[in-house]
C-alpha positions, -999 to +999 in steps of 0.1 A: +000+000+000+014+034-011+009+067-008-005+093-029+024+107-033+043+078-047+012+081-074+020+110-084+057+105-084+056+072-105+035+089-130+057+120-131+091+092-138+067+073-164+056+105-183+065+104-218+076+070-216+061+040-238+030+029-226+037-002-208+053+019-181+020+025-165+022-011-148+045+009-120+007+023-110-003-013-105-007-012-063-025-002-038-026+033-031-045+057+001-055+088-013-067+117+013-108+105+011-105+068-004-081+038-014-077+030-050-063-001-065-051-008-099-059-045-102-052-052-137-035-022-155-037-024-194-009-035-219-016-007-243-041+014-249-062-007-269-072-025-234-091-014-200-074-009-167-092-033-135-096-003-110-114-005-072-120+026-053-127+019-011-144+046+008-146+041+047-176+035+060-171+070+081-159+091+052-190+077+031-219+082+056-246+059+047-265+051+077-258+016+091-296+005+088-293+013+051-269-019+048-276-040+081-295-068+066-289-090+035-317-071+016-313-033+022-274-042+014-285-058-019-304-028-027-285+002-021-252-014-039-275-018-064-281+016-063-252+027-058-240+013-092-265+031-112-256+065-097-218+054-107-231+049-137-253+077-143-216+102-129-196+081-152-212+085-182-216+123-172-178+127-164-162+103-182-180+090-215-159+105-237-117+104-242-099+135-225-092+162-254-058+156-271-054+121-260-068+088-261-082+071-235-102+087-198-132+066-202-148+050-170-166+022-177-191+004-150-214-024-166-253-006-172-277-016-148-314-022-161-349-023-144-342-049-122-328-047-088-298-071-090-270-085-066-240-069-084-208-075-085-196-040-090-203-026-055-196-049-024-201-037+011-178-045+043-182-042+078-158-012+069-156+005+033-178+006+004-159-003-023-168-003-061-153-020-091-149-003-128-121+000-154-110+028-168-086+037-200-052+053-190-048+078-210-017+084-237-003+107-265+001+084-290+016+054-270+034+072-246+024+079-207+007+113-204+010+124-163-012+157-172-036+135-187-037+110-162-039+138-137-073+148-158-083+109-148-077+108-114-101+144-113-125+124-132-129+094-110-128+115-077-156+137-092-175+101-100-165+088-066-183+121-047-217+120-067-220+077-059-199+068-029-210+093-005-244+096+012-246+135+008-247+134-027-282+112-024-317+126-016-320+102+021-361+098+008-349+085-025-324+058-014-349+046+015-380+043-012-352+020-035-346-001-004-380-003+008-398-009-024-369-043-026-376-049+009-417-047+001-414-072-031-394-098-012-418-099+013-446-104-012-429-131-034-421-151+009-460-147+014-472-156-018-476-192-007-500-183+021-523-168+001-522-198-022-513-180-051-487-178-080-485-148-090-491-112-080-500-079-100-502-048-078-534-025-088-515+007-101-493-015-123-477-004-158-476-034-179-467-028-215-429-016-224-415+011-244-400-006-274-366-004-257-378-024-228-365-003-204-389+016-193-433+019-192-449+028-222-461+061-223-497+068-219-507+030-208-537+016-186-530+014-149-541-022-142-567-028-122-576-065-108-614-077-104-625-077-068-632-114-066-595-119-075-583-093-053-555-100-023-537-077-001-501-080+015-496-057+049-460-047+035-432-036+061-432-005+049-460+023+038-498+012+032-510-021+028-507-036-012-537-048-031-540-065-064-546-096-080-533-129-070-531-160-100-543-185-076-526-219-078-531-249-103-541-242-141-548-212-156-558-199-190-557-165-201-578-157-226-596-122-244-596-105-274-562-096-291-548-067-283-561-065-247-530-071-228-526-108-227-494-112-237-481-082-219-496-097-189-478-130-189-446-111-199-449-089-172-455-120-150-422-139-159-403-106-158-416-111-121-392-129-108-368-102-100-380-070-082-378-037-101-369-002-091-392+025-082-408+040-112-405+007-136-443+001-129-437-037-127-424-028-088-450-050-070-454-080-102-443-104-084-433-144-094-417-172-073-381-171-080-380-206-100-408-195-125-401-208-164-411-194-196-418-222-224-417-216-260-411-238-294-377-239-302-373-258-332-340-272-336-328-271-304-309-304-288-319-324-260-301-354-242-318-378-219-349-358-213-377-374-196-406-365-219-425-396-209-454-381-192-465-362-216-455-386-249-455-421-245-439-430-279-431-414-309-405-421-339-386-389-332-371-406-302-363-444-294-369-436-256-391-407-246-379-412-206-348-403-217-350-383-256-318-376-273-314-355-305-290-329-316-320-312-338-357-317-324-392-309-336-412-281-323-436-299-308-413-321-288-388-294-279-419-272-258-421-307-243-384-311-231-386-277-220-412-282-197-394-312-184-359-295-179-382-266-161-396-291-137-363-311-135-351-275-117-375-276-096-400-249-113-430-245-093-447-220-123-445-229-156-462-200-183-467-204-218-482-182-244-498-194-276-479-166-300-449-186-294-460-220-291-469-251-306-502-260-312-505-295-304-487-295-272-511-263-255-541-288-262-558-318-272-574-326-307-548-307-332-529-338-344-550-369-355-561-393-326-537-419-332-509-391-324-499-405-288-492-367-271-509-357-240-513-321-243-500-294-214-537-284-210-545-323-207-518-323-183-522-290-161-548-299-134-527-329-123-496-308-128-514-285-102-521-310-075-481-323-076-478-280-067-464-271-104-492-245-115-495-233-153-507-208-165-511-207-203-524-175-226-551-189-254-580-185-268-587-221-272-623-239-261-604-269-250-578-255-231-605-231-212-619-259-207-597-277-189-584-252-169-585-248-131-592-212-135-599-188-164-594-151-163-609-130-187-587-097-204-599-071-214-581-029-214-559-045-191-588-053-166-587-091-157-619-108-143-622-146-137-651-159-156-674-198-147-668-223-174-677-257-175-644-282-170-639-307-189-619-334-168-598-361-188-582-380-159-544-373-170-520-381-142-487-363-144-455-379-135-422-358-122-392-364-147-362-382-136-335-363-127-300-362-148-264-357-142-243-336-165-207-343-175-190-314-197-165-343-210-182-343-242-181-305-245-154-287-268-145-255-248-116-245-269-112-220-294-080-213-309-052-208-291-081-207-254-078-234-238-116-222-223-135-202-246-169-192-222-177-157-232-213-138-234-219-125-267-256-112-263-278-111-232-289-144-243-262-155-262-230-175-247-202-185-273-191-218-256-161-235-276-172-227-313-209-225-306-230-201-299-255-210-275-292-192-274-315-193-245-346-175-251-368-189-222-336-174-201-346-147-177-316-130-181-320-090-188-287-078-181-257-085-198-238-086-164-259-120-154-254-129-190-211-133-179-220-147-143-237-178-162-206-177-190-181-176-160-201-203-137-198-227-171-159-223-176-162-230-139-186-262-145-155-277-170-137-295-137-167-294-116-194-315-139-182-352-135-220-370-132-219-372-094-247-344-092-277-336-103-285-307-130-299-286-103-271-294-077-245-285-101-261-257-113-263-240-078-229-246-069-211-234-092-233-203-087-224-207-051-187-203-060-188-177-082-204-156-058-183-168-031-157-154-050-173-121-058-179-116-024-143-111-015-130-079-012-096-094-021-096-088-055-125-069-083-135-103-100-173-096-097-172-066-116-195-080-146-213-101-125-253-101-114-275-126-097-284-153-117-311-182-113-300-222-115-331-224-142-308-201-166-274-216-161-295-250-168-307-237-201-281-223-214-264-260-207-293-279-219-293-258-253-249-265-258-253-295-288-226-310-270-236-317-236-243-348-219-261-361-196-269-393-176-299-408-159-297-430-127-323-454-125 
């Protein structure tokens, strides 16, 4: 650890000097309001430089019980990194005049309220993670310029990293709203329901997705649907609860069905104030299904739902590197359940026909449809809940809720019971020995490419049913599968393996002992599955 004025000095010996001279800053150095370390400094000045900043818990003057539970931590670092954000790209978006480089770059947050890597909190700094580019005439050291970097950062450092820079009713409201929405999606059991959707909500997006549309309903739930949560904090919540077991959506088009069952899956992470989707609240494990034609499966159990069929030899255990549409909704919903989903939603724009419900393929087709399927799927506690406009599948629904301008009431219909029984999947165990994760001269090629896109090896994986909606989760699940390469021998299960090598890279980013969870965000064990599950080259086992 150094002083500032050993950073000063080393820059003044390196200035003019060839670029590479700037890995003399690489240390640890106390500055008069915070520490900065350059982790990583950058070869040339084509690369980034791995920079923390720590700010004593004293000098940065957050009240403790903004940060003295798991939650209200959670929240205001994720807070904190927008407002780095927001001062970086104010500051520091742009190179410094006359030279290149002076950029501070911090990965961009998005609605959700996320467990990021970029800030951590100890029992005595803040501390925040970022790179910047050094700055250089040509590709030579420039001290002025660097000088002009340092302003930059401490400017970025005093509108994010200290409390008097933040309105105190703004940061409590982010907390609290987090606070509120975890407390919904605990209770949501006890008021035997899957879902919630606060009245006052703002379903539909703005085409970038980041933000209400303009101008759109409120929605507003039908009294006979309507439950209430006494949050910690403010007035009690109302809305409506999607009670448990099967149920189809169904209305005219254009009536919000689709945004409704978006909003729903979007639900399993809390939002920040102002999204409108604050209080839309999903169990954690929720899965979106879709047809995916051409997408591989291996040792599947598809049983319960098709019996036989010439695509596969085995339907307990389907394997094919290119499957139908049909029967790759079905091994989606399999690998859902196999992850312990307890909410399964699918929406008829983006699926196939004959697996939502019965009588689209002749009779001698042997596929039990999901609407078949759904009541029994209810009583083993896995509820569906499936947009459509189909007679049979309202039919054969638990429930059925009517929309219409955003207004959702439930509507009688006569069930039609079929006597279906569903049967859990058997579980598999993954081994990456079959999977190719070099790529030229990497030995591990793991990289995100898109939010849900991850090059692994030579192929680029898509996950679509991923709820992934920050490119910063998008690298935790590329760095927890380089990780799964020495860790997925077949002695666990998908879901086992799945959540420890989460467990590790968090345990990792959790250390203040170096800045490797800088582009990394909570992740669920249902996303890292399916971006395995969709890798043409992955294995898997069933113990019987």
């Amino acid at each position: 650890m150094a002083s500032e004025e050993v950073l000063r000095k080393t820059l003044k010996n390196a200035d003019g000097k060839p670029f590479q001279k700037y890995k003399g800053i690489q240390n640890n150095f106390v500055l008069e309001d915070f520490e900065i370390i350059f982790d990583d400094v950058q070869n040339d000045r084509m690369g980034h430089t791995a920079i923390r900043v720590r700010v004593p818990h004293k000098k940065a003057g957050f009240p403790e019980d903004m940060y003295d539970t798991k939650l209200r931590e959670i929240a205001l670092r994720d807070l904190i990194a927008r407002r780095f954000r927001e001062s970086a790209r104010t500051h520091a978006r742009s190179p410094i005049p006359k030279t290149s480089g002076g950029e501070v770059f911090i990965p961009r947050p998005g609605q959700e309220i996320l467990e990021r890597g970029s800030v951590a909190i100890s029992p005595y700094f803040i501390e925040v993670r970022f790179t910047a580019d050094l700055p250089a005439n040509g590709n030579k050291v420039s001290a002025v310029a660097m000088d002009l970097l340092m302003e930059r950062i401490k400017t970025i450092i005093s509108e994010s990293l200290y409390f008097s820079a933040y309105k105190q009713s703004k940061v409590y409201n982010h907390l609290q709203t987090y606070e509120n929405a975890e407390f919904i999606r605990e209770n949501l059991d006890s008021k035997g329901i899957v879902a919630f959707i606060a009245d006052g909500s703002v379903l539909p997006r703005r085409d970038d997705d980041l933000a209400p549309m303009v101008d759109a309903k409120e929605f507003v739930s039908d009294p006979a649907l309507k439950v209430t949560f006494d949050v910690p904090y403010g007035e009690p919540i109302s809305g409506m609860g999607i009670p448990k077991g099967f149920t189809a959506v169904t209305g005219a088009s254009r009536n919000g069905k689709s945004a409704l069952l978006d909003a729903i899956f979007a639900g399993v992470y809390d939002h920040i104030p102002g999204d409108g989707r604050e209080y839309v609240i999903t169990p954690r494990d929720a899965a979106f299904v879709m047809a995916e034609p051409n997408r591989p499966a291996d040792s599947v159990d598809i049983s319960m739902f098709v019996p036989e069929t010439p695509e596969f030899d085995d339907t307990s255990a389907a394997k094919k590197e290119f499957v139908s549409s049909p029967m790759s909704e079905f091994v989606s919903v399999s690998e859902a359940v196999e992850m312990g989903s307890k909410l399964i939603l699918i929406d008829e724009e983006y699926s196939n026909p004959c697996v939502m419900r019965k009588g689209f393929l002749a009779d001698n087709e042997k596929i039990i449809s999901l609407s078949e399927m759904g009541s029994s799927m209810g009583r083993q506690g896995i509820s569906l809940v499936m947009v459509s406009g189909d007679e049979s599948v309202i039919r054969s629904a638990d429930n059925v809720l009517v929309v219409e301008g955003f207004k959702v009431s439930p509507a009688k219909v006569e069930r039609t019971g079929n006597g279906k029984e569903f049967s859990m999947p058997s579980d598999r165990y993954p081994v990456s020995k079959g999977i190719v994760y070099e790529k030229g001269h990497r030995d591990v090629n793991v990289t995100a490419q898109e939010i849900r896109t991850i090059e692994i090896g030579e192929f680029k994986v898509h996950a679509p049913v991923a709820a992934l909606f920050d490119i910063s989760q998008t690298n935790t699940v590329a760095d927890a599968i380089a990780y799964m390469k020495e860790h997925m021998d077949g002695s666990k299960n998908m879901l086992d393996v799945c959540k420890d090598a989460i467990g590790a890279i968090k345990a990792e980013d959790d250390s203040t002992d170096n800045g490797s969870g800088m582009h990394h965000a909570t992740i669920r064990a249902i996303d890292l599955a399916a971006v395995l599950n969709r890798h043409p080259q992955m294995l898997a086992i069933q113990k019987k």
